[in-house]
LUMNUKE-600517 format. One record per residue: residue in three letters; z, x, y of N, C-alpha, C, CB in turn. Coordinates in pm, whole numbers, plus 50000, padded with zeros to 5 digits. Each point is the difference from the previous one (the first is absolute). Glycine has a CB too. Example, Ala and Ser with C-alpha at 12.3 -4.5 7.8 and 13.67 -1.06 7.14 Angstrom:
<recs>
ALA507805131949431500004991150119500005009050120501254981149883/SER498035015450222500065008250119500734992350109497855011849937/
</recs>
This chain:
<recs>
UNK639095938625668500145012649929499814997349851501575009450177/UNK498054998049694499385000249957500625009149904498484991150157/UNK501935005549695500535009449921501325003050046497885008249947/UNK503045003450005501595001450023500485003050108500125005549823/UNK500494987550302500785007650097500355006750011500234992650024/UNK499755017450088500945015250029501124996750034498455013650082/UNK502194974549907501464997650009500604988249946499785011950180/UNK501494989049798500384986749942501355001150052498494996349779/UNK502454994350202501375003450049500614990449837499885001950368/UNK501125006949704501624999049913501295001050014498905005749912/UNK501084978650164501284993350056499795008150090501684991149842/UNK499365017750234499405006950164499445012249978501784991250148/UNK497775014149745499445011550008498334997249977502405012349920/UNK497184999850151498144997550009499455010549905499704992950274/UNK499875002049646499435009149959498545006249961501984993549981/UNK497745022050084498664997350042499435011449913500254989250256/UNK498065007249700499035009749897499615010150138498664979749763/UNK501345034650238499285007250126498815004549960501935007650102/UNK497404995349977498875013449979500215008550107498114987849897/UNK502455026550099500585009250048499115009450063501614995349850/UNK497905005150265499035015250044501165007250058497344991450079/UNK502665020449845500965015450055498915003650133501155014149707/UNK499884996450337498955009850074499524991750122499095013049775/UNK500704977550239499514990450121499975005450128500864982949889/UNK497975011050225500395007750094501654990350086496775012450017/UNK503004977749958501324992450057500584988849900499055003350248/UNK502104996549750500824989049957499134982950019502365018950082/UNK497714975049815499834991550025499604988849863499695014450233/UNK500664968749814499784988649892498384997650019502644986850013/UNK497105014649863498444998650067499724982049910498785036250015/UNK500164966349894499214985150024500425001749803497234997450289/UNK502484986849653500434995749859498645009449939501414970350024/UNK499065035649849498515005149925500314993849876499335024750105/UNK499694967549830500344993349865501094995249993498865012049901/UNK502664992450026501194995449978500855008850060499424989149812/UNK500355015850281500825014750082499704995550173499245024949776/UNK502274978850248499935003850142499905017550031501484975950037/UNK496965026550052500175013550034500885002650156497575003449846/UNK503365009150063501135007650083499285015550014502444984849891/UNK497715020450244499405011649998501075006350102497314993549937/UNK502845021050011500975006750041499815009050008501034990849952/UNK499355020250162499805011450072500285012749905500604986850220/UNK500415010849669500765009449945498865007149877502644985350064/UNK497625025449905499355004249912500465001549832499275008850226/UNK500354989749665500444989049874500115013049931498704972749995/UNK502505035050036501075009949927500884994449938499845014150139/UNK500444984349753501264998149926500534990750013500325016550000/UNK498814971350049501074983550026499915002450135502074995649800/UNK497805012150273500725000950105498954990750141501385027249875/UNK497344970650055498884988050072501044983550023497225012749825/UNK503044987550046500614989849960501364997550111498985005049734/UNK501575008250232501414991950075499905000050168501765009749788/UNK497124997350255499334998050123499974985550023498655020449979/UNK500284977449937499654982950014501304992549967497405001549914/UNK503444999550045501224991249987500824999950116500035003949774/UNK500015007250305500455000950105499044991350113501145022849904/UNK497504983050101499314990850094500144983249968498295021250028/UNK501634975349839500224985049985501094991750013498635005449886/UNK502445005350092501494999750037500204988550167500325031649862/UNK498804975650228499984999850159499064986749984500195029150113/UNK498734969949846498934992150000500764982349979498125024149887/UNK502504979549994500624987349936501654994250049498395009749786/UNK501865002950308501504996650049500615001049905499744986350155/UNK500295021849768501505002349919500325016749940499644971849905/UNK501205026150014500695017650011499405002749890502465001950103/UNK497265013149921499345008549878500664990549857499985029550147/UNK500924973049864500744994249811499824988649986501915011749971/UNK497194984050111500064984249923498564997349994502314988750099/UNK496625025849878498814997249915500255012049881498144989550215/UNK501795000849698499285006049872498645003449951501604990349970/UNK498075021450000499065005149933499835000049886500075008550133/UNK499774979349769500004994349849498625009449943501114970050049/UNK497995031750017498895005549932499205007550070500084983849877/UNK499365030750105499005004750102500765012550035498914976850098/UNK502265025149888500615012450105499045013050020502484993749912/UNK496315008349980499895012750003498074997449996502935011649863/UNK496974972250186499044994349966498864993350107501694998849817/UNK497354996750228499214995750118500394984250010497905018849969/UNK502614976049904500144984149921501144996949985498345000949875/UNK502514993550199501105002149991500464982650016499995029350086/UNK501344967949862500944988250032501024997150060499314999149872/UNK500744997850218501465001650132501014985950001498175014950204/UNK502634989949747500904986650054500755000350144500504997249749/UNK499644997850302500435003250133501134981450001497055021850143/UNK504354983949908500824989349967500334992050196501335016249697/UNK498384975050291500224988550115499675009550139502204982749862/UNK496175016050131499505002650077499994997450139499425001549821/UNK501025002250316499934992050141499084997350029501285007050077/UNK497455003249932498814995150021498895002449894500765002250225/UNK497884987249821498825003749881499065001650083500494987449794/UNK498775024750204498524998050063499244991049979499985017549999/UNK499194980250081499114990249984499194994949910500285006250149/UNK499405003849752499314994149853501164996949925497845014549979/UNK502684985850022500824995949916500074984250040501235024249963/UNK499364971950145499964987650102501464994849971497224992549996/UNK502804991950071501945001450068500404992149850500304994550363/UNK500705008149625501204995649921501204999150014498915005349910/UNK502204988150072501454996850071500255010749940500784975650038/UNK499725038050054501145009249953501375000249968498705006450095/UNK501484998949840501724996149964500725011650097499854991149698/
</recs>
């Protein structure tokens, strides 16, 4: 890979660059674009409310509870920065790492 990662961690939290498609026809982690992981989500991008869709879907994705991702950047945005704290699981681009 090539230029800045779409993720880095910090101590147990992951923290990840997105590229956000609203409106989608289905949920889903799709493939690395430049320095972004694309997230695409069913919800339609009213008032944040794309966003906290996708926090909920990543919520499930990553095994852990809504409150323990943060939305540092992007809320109202396609570009966004997620911290997400001691993740159970990582999809597969991401690849394995000892979870806490």
């Amino acid at each position: 890979m090539t230029g800045r990662p779409f993720y880095t961690w910090d101590g147990d939290v992951l923290v990840l660059n997105i590229l956000g498609t609203p409106n989608a026809k289905k949920d889903a982690i799709g493939k690395v674009k430049g320095h972004q992981l694309c997230v695409s989500v069913k919800a339609v991008p009213r008032g944040g409310k794309a966003t906290d869709y996708m926090v909920r879907f990543l919520a499930e994705e990553f095994g852990v509870a809504v409150r323990d991702i943060e939305v540092v950047t992007g809320r109202m945005n396609v570009n966004k920065v997620l911290r997400i704290k001691s993740p159970q699981r990582l999809p597969g681009v991401i690849g394995q790492r000892k979870l806490f």
